[in-house]
C-alpha positions in Angstrom: -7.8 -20.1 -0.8 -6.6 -18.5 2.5 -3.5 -15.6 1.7 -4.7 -14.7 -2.1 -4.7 -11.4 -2.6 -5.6 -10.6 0.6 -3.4 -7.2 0.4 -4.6 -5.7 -2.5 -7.9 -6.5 -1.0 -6.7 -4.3 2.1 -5.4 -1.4 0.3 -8.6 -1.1 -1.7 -10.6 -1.1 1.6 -8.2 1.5 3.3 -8.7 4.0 0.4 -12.7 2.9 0.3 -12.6 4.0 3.7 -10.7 7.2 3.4 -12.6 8.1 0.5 -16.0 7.3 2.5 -14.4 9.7 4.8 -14.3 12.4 2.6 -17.8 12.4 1.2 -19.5 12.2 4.5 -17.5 15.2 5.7 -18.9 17.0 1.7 -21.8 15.9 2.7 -22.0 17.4 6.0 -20.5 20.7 4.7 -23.6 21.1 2.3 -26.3 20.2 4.9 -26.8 16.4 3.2 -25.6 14.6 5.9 -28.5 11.7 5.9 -27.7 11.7 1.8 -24.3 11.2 1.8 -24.8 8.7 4.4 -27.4 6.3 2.2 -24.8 6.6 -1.0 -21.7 5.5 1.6 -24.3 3.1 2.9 -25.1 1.7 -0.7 -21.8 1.9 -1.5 -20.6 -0.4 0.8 -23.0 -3.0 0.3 -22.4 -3.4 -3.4 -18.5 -3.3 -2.5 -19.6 -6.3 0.1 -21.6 -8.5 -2.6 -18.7 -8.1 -4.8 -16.4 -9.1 -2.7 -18.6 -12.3 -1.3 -19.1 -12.9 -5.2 -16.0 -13.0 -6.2 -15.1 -14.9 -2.9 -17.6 -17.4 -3.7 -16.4 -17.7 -7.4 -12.8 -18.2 -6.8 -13.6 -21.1 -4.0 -15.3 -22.8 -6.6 -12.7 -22.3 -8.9 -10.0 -23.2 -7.0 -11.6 -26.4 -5.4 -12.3 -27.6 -9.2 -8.4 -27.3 -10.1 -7.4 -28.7 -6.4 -9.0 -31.7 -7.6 -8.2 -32.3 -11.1 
């Protein structure tokens, strides 16, 4: 499983991490720091569980072709 897709995966994250970035700065600039701060926050957990879904989904996959 190790080497698949592992760069789209990185320029995703890059741009997630620009763009989280950005809307702390928004956030800052508007006086809701501690708001923009929990969405990021939020966001980056769900971007997590998808990723450790998906993760966990294409093992599975993979290991059932792998032994057919």
């Amino acid at each position: 499983m190790d080497g698949r897709n592992t760069g789209l995966r990185s320029i995703f994250i890059i741009f997630w991490v620009i763009g989280s970035i950005f809307w702390i700065m928004i956030g800052a600039l508007d006086d809701n720091f501690m708001q923009s701060a929990i969405t990021i926050a939020i966001g980056w957990v769900i971007l997590f569980l998808y990723f450790w879904i998906k993760d966990e989904y294409m093992r599975k996959k993979w290991n059932d072709l792998d032994e057919s």
